[in-house]
N, C-alpha and C positions, 0 to 999 in steps of 0.2 A: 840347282833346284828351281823347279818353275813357280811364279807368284801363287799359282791355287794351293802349291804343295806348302810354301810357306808361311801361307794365311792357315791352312792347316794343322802346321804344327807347333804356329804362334800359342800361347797362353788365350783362356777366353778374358782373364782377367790380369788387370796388372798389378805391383804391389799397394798403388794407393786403392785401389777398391776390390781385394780378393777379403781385407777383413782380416778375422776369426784365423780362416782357413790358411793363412798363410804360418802359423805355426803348425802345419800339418809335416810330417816328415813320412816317407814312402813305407817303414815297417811300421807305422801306427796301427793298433787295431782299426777295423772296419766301422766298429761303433763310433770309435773316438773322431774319425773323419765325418761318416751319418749329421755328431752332437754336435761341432763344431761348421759343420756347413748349414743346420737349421740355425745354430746361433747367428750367423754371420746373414742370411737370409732375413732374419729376424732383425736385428740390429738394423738393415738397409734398410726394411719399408719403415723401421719406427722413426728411423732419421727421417727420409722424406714426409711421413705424415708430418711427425713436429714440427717442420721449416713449412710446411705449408698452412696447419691446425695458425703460426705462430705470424705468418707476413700473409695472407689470405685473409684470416677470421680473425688475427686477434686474440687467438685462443693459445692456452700453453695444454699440451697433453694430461698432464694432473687435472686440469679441470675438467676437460671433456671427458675423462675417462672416470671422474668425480657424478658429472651428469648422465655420462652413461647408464651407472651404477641406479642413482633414483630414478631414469627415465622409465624401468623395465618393473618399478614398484611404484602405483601412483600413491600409497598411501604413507610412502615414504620409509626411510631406515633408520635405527638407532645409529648412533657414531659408530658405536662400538662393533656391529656390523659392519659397517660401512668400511672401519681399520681391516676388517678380516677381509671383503671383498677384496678392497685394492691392495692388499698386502702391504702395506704403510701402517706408521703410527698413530696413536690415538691423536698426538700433535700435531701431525701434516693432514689429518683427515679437520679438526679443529679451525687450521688455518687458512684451508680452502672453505670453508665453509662460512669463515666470518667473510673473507674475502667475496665470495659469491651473492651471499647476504646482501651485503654493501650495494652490489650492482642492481639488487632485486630477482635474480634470478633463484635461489632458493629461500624457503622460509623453513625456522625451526618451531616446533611446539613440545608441548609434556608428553612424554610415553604413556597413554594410558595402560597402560599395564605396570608403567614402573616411573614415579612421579621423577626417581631421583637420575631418569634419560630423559635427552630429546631424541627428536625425530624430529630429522630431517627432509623434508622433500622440496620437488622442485614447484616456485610459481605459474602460472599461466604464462608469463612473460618468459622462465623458463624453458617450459615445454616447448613453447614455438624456437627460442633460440636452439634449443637440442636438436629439436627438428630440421631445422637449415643444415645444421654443424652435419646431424648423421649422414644426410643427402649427400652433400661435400663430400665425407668421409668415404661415404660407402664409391661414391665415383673413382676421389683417388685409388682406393684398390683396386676397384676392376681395372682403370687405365695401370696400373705396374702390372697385374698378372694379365693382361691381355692378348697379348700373343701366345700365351699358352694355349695349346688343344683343350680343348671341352674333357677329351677323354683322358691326356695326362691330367687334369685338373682333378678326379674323380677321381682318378688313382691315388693321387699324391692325398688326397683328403681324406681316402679309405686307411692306406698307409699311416700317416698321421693319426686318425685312430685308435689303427692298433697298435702304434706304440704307448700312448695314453692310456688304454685298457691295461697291458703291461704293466705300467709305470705306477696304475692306482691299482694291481693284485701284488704288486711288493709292498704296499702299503707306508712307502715311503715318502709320502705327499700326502695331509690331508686339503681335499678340496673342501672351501668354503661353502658351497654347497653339502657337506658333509652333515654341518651342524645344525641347529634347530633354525627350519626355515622363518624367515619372518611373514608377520601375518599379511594376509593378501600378494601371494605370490601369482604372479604374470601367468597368464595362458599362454602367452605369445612376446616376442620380443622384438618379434617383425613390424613396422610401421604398415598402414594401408599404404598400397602402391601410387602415386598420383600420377596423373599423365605427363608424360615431360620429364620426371624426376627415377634417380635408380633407387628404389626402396630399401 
């Protein structure tokens, strides 16, 4: 067999990073291969963002994904929200939050609508450090899915989708967005673009 041929019928992956997918066996159904190859795809970039979010910034994924959360509400969210957003408990939404406190990047106040909530949002000192964090962030993914086509990109995002539409008419999932939005909800979640920086 010539090298092209058996670079060819090499694995593209080996067992330490095929993942998910290597519980796949060949009569699986189609789906079950689909669910376990987005999990396994999923799981890589979250490892690489965390080791970067963790030895780059300093930053542990719960927070940043903590900040994210208030960045796209300036007026800030109840805890109790906030548990639903990130699908955590009222505890770990609590614990991040005293934590963040501490450093200065978020401040709590009274729910005016409901004395016995706070509401949480982020500092001025905040918002700038979110703002670095997303810049970061947003780079790291464009450099992992970079060598992808413009046009598989587009597909795989239409794709994606429509399995989401799917997945919320079986009504098996409520999405957080479901429930009573909080007040002053985002026109936009997009940062202004700066020169130099990926928005």
């Amino acid at each position: 067999m010539s090298a092209a041929r058996r670079t060819a019928a090499a694995p593209l992956l080996d067992r330490d990073t095929i993942g998910h997918e290597g519980r796949v066996v060949s009569d699986d159904h189609q789906s079950l291969k689909v669910w376990l190859r987005l999990l396994s795809c999923s799981t890589q970039v979250e490892t690489v963002i965390r080791k970067r979010l963790r030895t780059e910034a300093g930053m542990t994924l719960a927070r940043f994904d903590f900040m994210a959360q208030l960045h796209r509400y300036p007026a800030g969210l109840t805890m109790s929200v906030l548990s639903r957003y990130l699908m955590v408990t009222g505890g770990n939404v609590t614990g991040l939050a005293d934590e963040l406190e501490k450093e200065g990047l978020v401040e709590r106040q009274a729910d005016a609508h409901d004395r016995r909530a706070s509401r949480v949002r982020l500092t001025r000192k905040g918002r700038r450090r979110f703002d670095r964090l997303a810049a970061l962030h947003e780079a790291w993914i464009v450099s992992l899915f970079g060598d992808m086509p413009s046009t598989d990109m587009r597909q795989l995002y239409d794709l994606l989708g429509r399995i989401r539409v799917q997945l919320a008419a079986q009504g098996e999932i409520a999405s957080p967005s479901a429930s009573t939005p909080p007040s002053s909800p985002p026109a936009t979640t997009r940062r202004p673009r700066r020169p130099g920086a990926i928005a």
